[in-house]
Backbone as a ProteinNet text record, in pm:
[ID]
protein_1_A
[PRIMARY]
XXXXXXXXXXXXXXXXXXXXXXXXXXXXXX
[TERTIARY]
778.3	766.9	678.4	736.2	659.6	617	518.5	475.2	385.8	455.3	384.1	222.1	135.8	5.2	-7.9	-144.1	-173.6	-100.9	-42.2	18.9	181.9	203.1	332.2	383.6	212	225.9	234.7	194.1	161.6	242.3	260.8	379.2	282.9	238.8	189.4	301.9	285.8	377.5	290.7	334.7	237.6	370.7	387.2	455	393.6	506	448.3	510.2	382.9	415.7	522.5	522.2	657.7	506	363.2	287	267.7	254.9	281.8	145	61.2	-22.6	17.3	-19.1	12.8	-71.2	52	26.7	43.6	-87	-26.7	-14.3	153.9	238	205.3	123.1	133.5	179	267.3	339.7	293.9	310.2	315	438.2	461.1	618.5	545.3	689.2	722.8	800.8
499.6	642.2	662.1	751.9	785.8	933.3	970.7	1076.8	1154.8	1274	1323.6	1321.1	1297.7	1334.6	1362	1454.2	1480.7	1587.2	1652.5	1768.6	1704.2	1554.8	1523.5	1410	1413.6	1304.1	1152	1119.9	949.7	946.6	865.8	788.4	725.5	721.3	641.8	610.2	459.3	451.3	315	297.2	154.7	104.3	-26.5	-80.1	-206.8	-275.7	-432.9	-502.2	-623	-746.5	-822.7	-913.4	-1023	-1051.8	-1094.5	-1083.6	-966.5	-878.6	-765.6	-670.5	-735	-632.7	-553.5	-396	-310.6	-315.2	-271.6	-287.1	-160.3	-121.2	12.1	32.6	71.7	97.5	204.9	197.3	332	282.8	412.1	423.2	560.3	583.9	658.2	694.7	844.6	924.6	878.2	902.8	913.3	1084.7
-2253.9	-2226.2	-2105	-2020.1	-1907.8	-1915.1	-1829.8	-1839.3	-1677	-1682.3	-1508.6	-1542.2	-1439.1	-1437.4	-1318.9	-1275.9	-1147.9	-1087	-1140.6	-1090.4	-1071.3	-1124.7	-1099.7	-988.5	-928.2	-832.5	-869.4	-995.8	-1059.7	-1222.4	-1229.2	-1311.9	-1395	-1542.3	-1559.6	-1717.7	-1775.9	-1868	-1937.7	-2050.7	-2134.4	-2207.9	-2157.7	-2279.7	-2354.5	-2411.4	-2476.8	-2433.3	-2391	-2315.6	-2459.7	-2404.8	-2541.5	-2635.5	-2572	-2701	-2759	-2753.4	-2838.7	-2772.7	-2648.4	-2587.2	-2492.1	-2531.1	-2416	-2267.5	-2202.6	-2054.6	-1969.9	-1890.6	-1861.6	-1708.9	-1696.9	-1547.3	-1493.1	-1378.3	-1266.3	-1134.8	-1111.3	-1007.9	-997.4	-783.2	-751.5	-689.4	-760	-674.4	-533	-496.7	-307.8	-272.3
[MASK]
++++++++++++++++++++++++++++++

């Protein structure tokens, strides 16, 4: 699951690695 932050400018999202710890993805829109 992803979700806007920042007014919509950054991407941030958490998933699970294959061990089962979350990892958390930010991206920034373009």
């Amino acid at each position: 699951e992803a979700g806007p932050m920042n007014a919509g400018t950054t991407i941030i999202a958490f998933v699970e690695d294959p061990d089962g710890y979350p990892i958390e993805l930010i991206g920034k829109k373009d």
